[in-house]
C-alpha positions as CSV (number, residue, x, y, z in Angstrom):
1,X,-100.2,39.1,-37.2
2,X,-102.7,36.8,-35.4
3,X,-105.6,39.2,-36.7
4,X,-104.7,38.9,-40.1
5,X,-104.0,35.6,-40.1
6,X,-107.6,35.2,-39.2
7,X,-108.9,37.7,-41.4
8,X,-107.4,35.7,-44.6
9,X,-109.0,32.5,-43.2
10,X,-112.4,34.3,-42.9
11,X,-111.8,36.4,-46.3
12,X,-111.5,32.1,-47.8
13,X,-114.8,31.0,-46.1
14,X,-117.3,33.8,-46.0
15,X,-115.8,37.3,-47.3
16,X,-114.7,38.2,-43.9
17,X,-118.0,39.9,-42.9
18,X,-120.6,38.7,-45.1
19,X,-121.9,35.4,-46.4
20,X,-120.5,33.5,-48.9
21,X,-121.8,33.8,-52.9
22,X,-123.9,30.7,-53.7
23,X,-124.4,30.0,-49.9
24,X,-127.0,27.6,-48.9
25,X,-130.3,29.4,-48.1
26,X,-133.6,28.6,-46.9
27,X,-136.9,29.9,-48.2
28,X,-139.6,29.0,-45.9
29,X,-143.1,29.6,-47.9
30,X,-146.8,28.9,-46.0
31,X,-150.0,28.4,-48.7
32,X,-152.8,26.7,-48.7
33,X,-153.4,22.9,-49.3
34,X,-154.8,23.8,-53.0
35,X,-151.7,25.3,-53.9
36,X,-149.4,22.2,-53.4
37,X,-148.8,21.1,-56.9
38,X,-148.2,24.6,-58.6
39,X,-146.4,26.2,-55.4
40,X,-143.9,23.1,-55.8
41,X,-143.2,23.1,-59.5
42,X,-142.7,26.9,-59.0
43,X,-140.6,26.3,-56.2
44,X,-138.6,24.1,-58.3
45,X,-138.0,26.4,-60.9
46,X,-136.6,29.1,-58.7
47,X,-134.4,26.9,-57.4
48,X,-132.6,25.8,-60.4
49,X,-132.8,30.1,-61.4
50,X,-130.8,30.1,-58.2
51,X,-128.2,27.7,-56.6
52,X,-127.7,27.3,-53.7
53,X,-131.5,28.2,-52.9
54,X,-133.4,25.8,-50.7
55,X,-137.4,26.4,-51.1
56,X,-139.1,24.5,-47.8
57,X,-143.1,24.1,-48.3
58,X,-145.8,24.0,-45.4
59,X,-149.0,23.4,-47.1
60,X,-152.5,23.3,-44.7
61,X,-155.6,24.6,-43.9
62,X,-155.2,28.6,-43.9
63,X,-156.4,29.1,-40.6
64,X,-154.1,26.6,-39.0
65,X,-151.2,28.5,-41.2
66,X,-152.4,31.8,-40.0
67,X,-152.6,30.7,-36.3
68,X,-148.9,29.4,-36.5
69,X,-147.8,32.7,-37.8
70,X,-149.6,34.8,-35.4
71,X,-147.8,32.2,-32.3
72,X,-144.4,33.0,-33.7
73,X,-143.6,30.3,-36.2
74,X,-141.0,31.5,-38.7
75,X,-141.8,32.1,-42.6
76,X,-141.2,33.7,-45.4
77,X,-144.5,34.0,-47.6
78,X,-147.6,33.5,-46.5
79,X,-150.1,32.8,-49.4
80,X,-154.0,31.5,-47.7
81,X,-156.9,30.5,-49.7
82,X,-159.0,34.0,-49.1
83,X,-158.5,37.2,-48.0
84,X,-160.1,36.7,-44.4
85,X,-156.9,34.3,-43.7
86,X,-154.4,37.0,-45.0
87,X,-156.5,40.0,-42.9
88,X,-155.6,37.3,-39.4
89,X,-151.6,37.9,-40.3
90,X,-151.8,41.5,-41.4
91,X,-153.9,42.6,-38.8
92,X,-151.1,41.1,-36.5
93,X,-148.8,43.7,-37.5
94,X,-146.9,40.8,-39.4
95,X,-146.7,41.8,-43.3
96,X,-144.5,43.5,-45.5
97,X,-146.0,45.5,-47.5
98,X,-149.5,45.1,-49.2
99,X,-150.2,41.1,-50.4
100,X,-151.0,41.3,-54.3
101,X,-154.1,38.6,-54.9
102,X,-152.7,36.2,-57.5
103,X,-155.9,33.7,-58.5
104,X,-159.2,32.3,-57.8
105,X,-160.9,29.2,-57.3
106,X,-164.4,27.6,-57.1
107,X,-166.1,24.3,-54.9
108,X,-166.8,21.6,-57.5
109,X,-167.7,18.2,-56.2
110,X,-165.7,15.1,-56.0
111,X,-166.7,11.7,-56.7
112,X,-164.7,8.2,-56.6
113,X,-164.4,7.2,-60.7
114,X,-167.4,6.1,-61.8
115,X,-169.7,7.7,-59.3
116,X,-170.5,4.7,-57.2
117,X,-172.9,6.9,-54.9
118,X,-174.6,8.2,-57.8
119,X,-174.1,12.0,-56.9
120,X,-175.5,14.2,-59.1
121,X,-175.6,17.6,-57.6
122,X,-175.3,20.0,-54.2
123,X,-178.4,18.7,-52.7
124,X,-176.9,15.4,-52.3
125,X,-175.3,16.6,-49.4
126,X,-178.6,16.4,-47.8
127,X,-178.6,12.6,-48.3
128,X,-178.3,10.7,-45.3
129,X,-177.6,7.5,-47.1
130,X,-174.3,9.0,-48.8
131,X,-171.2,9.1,-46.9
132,X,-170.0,12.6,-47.3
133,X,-166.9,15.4,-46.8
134,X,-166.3,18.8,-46.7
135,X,-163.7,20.8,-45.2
136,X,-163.8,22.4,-41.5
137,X,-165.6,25.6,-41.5
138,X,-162.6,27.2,-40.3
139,X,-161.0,26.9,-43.5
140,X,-161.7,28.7,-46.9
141,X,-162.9,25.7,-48.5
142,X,-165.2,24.5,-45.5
143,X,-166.4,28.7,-45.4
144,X,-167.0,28.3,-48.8
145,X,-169.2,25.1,-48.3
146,X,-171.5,27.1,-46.0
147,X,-172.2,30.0,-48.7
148,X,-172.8,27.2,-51.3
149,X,-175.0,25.2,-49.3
150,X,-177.1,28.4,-47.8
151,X,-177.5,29.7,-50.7
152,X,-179.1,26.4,-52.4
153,X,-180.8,26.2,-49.0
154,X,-179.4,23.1,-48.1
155,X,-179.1,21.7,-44.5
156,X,-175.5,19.6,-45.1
157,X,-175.5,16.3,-43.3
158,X,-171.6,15.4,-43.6
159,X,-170.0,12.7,-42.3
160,X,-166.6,14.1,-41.8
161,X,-164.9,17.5,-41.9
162,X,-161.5,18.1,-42.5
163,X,-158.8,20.0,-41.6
164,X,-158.0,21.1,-45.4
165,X,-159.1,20.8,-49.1
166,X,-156.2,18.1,-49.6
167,X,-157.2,15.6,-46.9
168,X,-161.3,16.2,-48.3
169,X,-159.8,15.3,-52.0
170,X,-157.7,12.2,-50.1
171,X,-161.0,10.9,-48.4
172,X,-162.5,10.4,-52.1
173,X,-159.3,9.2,-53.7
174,X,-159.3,6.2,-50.9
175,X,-163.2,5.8,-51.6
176,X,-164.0,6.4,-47.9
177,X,-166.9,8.6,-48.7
178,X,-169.3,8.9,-51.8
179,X,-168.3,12.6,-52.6
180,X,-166.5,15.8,-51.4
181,X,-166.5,19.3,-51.2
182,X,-163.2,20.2,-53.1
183,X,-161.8,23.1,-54.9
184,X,-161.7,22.7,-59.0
185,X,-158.5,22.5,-58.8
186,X,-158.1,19.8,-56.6
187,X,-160.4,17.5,-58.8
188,X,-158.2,18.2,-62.0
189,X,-155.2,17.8,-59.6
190,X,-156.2,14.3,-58.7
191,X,-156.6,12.8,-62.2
192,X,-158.5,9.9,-63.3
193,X,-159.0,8.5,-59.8
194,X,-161.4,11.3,-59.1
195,X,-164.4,12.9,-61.1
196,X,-165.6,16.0,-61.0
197,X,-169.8,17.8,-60.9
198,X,-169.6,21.2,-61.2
199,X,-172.9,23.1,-59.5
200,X,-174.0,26.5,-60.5
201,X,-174.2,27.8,-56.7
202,X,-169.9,28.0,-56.4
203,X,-169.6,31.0,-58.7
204,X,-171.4,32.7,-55.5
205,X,-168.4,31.4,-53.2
206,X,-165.2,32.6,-55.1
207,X,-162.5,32.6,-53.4
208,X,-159.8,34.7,-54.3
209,X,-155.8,33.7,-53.1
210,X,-153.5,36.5,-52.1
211,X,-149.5,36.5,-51.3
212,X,-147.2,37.9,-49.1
213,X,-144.1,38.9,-47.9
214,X,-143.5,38.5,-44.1
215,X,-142.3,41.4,-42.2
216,X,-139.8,38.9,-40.1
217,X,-138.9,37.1,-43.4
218,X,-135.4,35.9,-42.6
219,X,-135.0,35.3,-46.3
220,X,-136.3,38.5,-47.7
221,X,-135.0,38.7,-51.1
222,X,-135.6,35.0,-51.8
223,X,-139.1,35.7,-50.8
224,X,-139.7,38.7,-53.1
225,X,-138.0,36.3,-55.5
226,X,-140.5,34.1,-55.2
227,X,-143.3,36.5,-54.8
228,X,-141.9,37.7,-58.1
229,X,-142.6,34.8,-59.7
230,X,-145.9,33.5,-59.0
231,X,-146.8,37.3,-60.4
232,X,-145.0,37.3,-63.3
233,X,-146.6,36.3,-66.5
234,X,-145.0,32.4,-66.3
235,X,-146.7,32.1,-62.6
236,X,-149.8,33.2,-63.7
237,X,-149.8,30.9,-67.1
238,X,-148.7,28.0,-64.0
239,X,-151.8,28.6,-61.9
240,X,-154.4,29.3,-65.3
241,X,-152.8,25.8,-66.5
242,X,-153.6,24.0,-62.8
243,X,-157.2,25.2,-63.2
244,X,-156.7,28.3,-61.2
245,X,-159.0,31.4,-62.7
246,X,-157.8,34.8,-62.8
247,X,-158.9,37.0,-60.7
């Protein structure tokens, strides 16, 4: 009697051997600084397709998100800024599948509104009288900076770089320096704080942004959910409309 008794109590909370319909869940999802804005109004969308869903965000640099997987830290998706960063996770034994690249971005510079430092193109970042950002060379955006700049054969003199595209963009927006290394995106992401001076050299550094599904996922079919949808035809018409190019 005792055993039944519990099994009807269990049957009322969880099913009695499985979790409850409409229980809370967690979908833990790693991407690159550039992807904040999109990733999170996508993220928001697949939560109201499905209560009870909770979609957690770490957005950084690609490396430092590819380090933390490869230490143990638990996710979901992983979706870096190039391919090199995705190659670090799945050469640790730690995807699902094959990742599926989703979009592409470009370097465009960065100025405070109204140009106070009077940049007008890459070799500006040769000026020693500018104050100047770019991202750390460990990250796609900072790898991209050093294709762009050799192939203009340009000696960069920056004053700062930073851990991710996002912090770069946030040294402009703040007027700390006179421009930035930033991805397209990023410039039309920051609106009319921030203007933008596009360079021919970038369409030699593209860099093209793949997604994932974790091996260890411990939300699996939220995170082909959400793989889902950045593919689908309403993802892709969310990263063209963010300034994302096709790839």
């Amino acid at each position: 009697m005792g055993v039944l008794v519990l099994c009807m109590v269990a049957l009322l909370l969880a099913g009695c051997g499985g979790p409850a319909a409409g229980a809370d869940r967690t979908l833990t999802v790693f991407a690159a600084a550039s992807l904040t804005d999109v990733f999170t109004d996508l993220g928001e969308q697949l939560e109201a397709d499905d209560p009870g869903l909770d979609v957690r965000f770490t957005f950084a640099g690609s490396s430092a998100l590819a380090t933390q997987l490869a230490q143990g830290a638990p996710a979901d998706v992983f979706a870096p800024a190039n391919e090199q960063q995705m190659a670090v996770v799945a050469d640790a034994g730690l995807l699902a599948g094959e990742p599926a690249v989703v979009a592409a971005n470009v370097l465009e510079i960065a100025v405070p509104a109204g140009n106070p430092g009077d940049v007008t193109g890459l070799a500006d970042f040769a000026d020693p009288e500018l104050t100047l950002a770019v991202c750390a060379r460990e990250v796609p955006c900072g790898a991209a900076a050093e294709d762009v700049f050799a192939a203009a054969g340009i000696t960069a003199r920056p004053d700062t770089e930073e851990e991710d595209v996002r912090a770069a963009l946030t040294k402009v927006q703040l007027g700390e320096v006179d421009a930035a290394l930033v991805y397209a995106t990023d410039v039309r992401a920051a609106g009319p704080d921030v203007e933008g001076i596009a360079f021919p050299e970038a369409d030699g550094a593209v860099n093209e942004y793949p997604i994932g599904v974790l091996a260890d996922a411990p939300a699996p079919e939220a995170a082909r959910a959400f793989v889902d949808l950045v593919r689908s035809p309403a993802g892709r018409q969310a990263l063209a409309d963010a300034g994302f190019r096709t790839p």
